[in-house]
C-alpha positions, 0 to 999 in steps of 0.5 A, spaced: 500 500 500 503 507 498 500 513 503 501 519 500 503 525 506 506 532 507 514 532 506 518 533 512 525 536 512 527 529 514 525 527 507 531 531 504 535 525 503 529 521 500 529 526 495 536 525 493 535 518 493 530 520 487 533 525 484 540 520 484 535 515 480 533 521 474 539 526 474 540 522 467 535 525 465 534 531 468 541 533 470 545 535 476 541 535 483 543 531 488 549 536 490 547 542 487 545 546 493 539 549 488 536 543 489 536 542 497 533 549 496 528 548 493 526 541 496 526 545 502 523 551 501 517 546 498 517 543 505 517 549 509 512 553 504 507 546 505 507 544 497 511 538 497 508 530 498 511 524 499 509 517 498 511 512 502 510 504 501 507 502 507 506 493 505 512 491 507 512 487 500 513 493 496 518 496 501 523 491 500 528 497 499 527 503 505 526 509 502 521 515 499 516 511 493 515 518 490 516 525 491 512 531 488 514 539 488 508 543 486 506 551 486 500 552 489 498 559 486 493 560 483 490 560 477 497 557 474 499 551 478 505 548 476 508 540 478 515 543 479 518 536 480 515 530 480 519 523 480 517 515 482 522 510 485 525 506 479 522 499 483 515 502 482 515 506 477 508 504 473 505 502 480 501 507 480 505 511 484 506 518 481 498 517 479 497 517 487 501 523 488 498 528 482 490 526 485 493 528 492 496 534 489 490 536 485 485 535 491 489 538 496 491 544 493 487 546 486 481 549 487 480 552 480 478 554 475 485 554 473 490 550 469 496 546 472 502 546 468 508 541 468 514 542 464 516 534 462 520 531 456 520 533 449 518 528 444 525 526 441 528 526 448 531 519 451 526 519 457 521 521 454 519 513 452 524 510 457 521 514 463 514 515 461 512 521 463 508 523 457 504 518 456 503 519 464 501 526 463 496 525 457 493 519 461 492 524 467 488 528 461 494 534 461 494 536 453 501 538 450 503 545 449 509 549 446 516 547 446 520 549 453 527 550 454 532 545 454 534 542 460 540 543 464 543 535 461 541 540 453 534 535 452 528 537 449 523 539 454 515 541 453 510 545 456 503 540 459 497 544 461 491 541 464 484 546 465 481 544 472 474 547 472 471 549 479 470 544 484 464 543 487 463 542 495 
């Protein structure tokens, strides 16, 4: 079973662990000091989750099963960085992770914007990010900047109608 909770400044290190596993897709984190600020001010300011495998079968291995860094303003939310352990990727995890985020923060109407892989980057198929955020109905936009590692990158949108009580 995977529990999704609010970060904790003890979290840092299971965000390196995460970032340890992607850097080869989205360039140097795990000892760049911008990194480490950024985790924490997303902890600080409440807008950062974890989840964590809670059925000892899936948590062979200790350690975060996903992280998430949102900003929360709105009308244009952003998923800053959004990452799932490799061991579970495909597992549902991330998935868990956006339907928290969405619940928690967004309120709409509004549009959550992510920045993820362009079409010809390596990740893009290898880690699936695309086909995650089309599932989650974000729709493709306008190329974005490359990436720190030089790959392609692109912005996805998703319109978020006002929530009903």
């Amino acid at each position: 079973m995977i529990t999704i909770r609010p970060a904790r400044e003890a979290d840092l290190d299971g965000f390196l662990t995460l970032a340890s596993e992607v850097e080869h897709w989205f360039g140097p984190m795990v000892h760049e000091p911008g990194f480490h600020r950024a985790v924490r001010a997303h902890i600080r300011d409440g807008a950062a989750l974890v989840a964590e495998a809670a059925d000892p079968a899936t948590a062979a291995e200790p350690g975060l099963a996903g992280g998430l860094l949102f900003g929360p303003e709105p009308p244009t939310y952003h998923v800053h960085w959004l990452v799932t352990a490799a061991r579970l990727r495909g597992a549902g995890v991330g998935r868990l992770l956006m339907a928290e985020v969405l619940r928690r923060y967004v309120t709409g109407p509004g549009t959550v914007e992510v920045i993820t892989f362009g079409p010809d980057h390596p990740g893009a198929v290898e880690s699936g990010a695309r086909v995650f955020y089309e599932r989650l109905g974000f729709r493709p936009g306008e190329p974005a900047d490359p990436g720190p590692e030089g790959g392609s990158r692109q912005l996805y949108r998703l319109d978020v109608p006002v929530r009903r009580g």
